[in-house]
C-alpha positions in Angstrom: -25.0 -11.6 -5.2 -25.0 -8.8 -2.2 -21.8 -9.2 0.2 -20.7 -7.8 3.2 -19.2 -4.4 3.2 -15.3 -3.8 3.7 -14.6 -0.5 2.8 -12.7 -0.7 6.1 -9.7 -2.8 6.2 -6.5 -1.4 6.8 -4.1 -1.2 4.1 -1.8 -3.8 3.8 1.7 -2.7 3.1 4.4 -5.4 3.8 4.4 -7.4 0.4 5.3 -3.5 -1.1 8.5 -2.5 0.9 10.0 -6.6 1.4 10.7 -9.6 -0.5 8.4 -12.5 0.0 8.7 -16.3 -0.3 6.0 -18.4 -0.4 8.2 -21.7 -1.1 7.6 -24.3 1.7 11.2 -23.8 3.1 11.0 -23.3 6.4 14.6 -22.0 6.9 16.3 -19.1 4.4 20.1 -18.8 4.9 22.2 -15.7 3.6 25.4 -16.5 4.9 27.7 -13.7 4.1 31.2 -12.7 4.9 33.6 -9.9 6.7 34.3 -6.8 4.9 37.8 -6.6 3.5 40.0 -4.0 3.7 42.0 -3.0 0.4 45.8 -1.9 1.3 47.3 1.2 -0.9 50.9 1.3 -0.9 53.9 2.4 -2.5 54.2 -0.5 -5.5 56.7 -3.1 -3.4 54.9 -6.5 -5.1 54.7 -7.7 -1.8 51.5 -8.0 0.1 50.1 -9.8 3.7 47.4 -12.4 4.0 44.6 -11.6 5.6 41.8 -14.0 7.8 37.9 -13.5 7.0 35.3 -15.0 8.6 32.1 -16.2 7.8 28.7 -16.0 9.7 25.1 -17.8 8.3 22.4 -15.6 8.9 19.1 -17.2 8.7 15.0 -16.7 8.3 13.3 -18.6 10.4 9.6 -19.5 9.7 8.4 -19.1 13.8 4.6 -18.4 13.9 1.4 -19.1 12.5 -1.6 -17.2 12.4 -4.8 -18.7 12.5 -8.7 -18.2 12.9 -11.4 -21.1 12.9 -15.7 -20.4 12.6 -18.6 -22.5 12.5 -21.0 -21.8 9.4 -24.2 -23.8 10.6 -27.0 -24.8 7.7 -29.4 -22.3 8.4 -27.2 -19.3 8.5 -25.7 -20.3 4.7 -29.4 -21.3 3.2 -31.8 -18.3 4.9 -29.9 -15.6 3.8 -29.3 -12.9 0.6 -26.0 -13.8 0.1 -22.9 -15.8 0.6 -22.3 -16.1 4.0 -19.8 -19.1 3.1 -17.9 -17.0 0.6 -18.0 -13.7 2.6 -16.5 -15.4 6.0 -13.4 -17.2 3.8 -12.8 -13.2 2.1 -12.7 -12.0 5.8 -10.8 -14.8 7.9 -8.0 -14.5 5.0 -8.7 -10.8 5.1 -7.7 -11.3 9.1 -5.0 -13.6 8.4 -3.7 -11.4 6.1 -3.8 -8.1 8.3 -2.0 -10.1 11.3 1.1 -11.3 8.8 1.3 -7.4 7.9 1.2 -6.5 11.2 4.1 -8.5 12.1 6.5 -7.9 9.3 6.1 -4.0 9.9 6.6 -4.2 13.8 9.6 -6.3 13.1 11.1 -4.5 10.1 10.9 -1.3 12.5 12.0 -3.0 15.6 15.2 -4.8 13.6 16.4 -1.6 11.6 20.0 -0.6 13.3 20.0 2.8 11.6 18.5 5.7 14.2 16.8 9.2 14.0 14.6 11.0 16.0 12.5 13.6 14.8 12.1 17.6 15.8 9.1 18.2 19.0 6.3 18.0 16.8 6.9 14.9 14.3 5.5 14.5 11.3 2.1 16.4 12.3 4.4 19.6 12.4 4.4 20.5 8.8 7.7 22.2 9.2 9.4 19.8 9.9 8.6 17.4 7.2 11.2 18.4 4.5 14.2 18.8 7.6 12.8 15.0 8.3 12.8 13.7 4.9 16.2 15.5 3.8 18.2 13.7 7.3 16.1 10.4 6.4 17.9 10.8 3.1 21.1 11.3 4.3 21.0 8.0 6.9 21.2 5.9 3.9 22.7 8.2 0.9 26.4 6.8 -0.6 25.5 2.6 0.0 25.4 0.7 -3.2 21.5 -0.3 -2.4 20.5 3.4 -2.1 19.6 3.8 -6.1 16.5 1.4 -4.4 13.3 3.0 -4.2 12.9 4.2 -0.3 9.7 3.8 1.5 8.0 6.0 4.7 5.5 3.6 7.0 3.9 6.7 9.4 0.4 6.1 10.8 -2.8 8.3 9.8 -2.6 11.1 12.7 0.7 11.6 11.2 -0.5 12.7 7.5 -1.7 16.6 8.5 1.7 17.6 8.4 2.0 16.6 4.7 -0.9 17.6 4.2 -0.3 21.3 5.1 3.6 20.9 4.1 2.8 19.9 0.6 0.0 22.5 -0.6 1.8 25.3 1.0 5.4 23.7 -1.4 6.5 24.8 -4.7 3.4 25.8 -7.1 3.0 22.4 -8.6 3.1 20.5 -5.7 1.1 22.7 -4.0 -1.7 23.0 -6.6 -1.5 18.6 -7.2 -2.0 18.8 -3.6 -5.2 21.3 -2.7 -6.9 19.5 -6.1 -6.2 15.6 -5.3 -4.8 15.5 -1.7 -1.7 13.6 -0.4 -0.1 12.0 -3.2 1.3 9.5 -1.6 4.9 10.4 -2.3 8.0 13.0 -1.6 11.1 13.8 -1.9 11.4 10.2 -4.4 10.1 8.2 -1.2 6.8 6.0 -1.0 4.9 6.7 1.9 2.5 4.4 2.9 -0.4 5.1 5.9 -1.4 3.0 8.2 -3.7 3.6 11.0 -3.5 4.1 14.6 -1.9 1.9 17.2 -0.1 -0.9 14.3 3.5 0.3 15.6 3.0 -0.8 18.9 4.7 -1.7 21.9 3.7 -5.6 22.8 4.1 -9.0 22.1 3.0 -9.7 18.5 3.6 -14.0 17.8 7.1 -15.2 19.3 8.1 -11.6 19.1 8.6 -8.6 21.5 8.5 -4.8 19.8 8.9 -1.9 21.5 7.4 0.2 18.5 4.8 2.9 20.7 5.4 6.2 18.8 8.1 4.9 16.3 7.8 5.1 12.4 10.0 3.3 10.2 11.8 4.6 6.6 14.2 2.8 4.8 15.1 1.0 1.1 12.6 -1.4 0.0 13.5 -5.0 -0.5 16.5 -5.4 1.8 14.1 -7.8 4.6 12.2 -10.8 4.0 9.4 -12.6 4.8 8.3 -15.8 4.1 4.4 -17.4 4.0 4.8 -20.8 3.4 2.1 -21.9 0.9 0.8 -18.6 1.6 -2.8 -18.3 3.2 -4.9 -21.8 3.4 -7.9 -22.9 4.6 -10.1 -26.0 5.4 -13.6 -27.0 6.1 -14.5 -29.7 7.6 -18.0 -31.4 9.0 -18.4 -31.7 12.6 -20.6 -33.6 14.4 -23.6 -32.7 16.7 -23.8 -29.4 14.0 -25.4 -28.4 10.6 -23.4 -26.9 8.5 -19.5 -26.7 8.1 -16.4 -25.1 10.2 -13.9 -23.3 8.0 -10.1 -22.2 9.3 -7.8 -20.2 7.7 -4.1 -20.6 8.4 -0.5 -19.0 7.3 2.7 -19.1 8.9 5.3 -16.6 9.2 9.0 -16.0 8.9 10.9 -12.3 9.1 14.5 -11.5 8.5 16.5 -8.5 8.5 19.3 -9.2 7.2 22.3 -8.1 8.9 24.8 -6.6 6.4 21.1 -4.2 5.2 19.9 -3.1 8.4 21.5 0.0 8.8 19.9 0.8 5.6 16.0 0.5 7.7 15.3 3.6 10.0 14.1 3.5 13.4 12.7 6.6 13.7 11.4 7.9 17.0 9.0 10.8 17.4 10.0 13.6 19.7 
């Protein structure tokens, strides 16, 4: 059967640098406690009692995302393909894109660690090996740093690469000029997104402030959670041939606390 062309979605990238849970809980808690301090001391066999405290951070599933059509009769019967099929690919397509759009803008907007970039950003190819080396070093010596690290920059961004890697060591150089941006540097994923997804606005219940900001960090240290995932229904309605279909998901995000220092906000200069 002939469909629909899509060689244009974006990339979806959320489900590849964060956890995801797709149980039905609508709440995740991580509670987790104070750091101790360890005392060194001349041996005595005495020691002092310390307090700790406690605190329960939680995910909380707060938004929904959530398209509805109408299919009618003749549209599904007087045509070469699968209209029906094709609009269920593409409203879970769209559901799909919105979640993604969300978790990134809030994994970027929640990370507590900080770097801004030389004049020129990442579409000055000098500067992309001085950027990935102080990346590097923001989250170097922490436990979770053996974790694969990730790169989130948006398509205007990739010339620098571009130029950075074929002109780079002869292997890199020569893997580059033959099969372009390999999608990887310095032992860092880095995934491209296109224009305008870090934004500054109000995406669901939340506010970012992302409008020329990238994010890096260690994958895995945020969650999100789709409850059920993405669902949809159809259902008859009256005075109308044919069916209405609606795709749903809902939507949770968490940074948690004791990892955020280990997620980059990184603004371009």
């Amino acid at each position: 059967m002939a469909s629909l062309e899509k060689s244009l979605r974006n990339l979806l990238i959320a489900e590849k640098v964060c956890q995801v849970d797709r149980t039905e809980a609508k709440y995740i808690d991580n509670p987790y406690g104070s750091q101790p301090t360890a005392t060194i001391q001349a041996i005595a066999g005495t020691y002092s009692v310390s307090a700790f405290t406690l605190t329960d951070d939680t995910l909380t599933v707060t938004d929904e995302v959530i398209i509805a059509e109408h299919i009618y009769r003749h549209e599904e019967v007087l045509t070469a393909f699968n209209v029906f099929s094709s609009r269920i690919d593409e409203q879970n397509y769209a559901v799909a894109y919105q979640i993604d759009r969300f978790v990134v803008n809030n994994l970027c907007e929640d990370g507590t660690g900080t770097y801004t970039t030389p004049a020129g950003g990442f579409t000055t190819a000098a500067n992309i090996l001085t950027i990935m080396a102080n990346l590097h070093s923001k989250v170097a010596g922490y436990e979770s740093a053996y974790k694969k690290t990730f790169l989130i920059i948006e398509n205007t961004d990739l010339p620098g690469f571009l130029i950075s890697a074929a002109a780079t060591g002869f292997q890199t150089a020569d893997e580059t000029l033959r099969n372009g941006f390999a999608g990887s540097l310095m032992g860092t994923d880095i995934y491209v997104i296109r224009t305008g997804t870090f934004a500054g606005a109000t995406i669901g219940s939340t506010i970012v402030t992302n409008s020329g900001h990238r994010v890096f960090g260690v994958k895995g240290l945020a969650t999100y959670a789709t409850p059920r995932g993405i669902e949809y229904e159809e259902l008859l309605v009256t005075g109308k041939t044919g069916r209405e279909i609606r795709t749903v998901g809902f939507v949770g995000f968490k940074l948690w606390a004791v990892k955020a220092a280990l997620i980059i906000d990184i603004t371009l200069a």
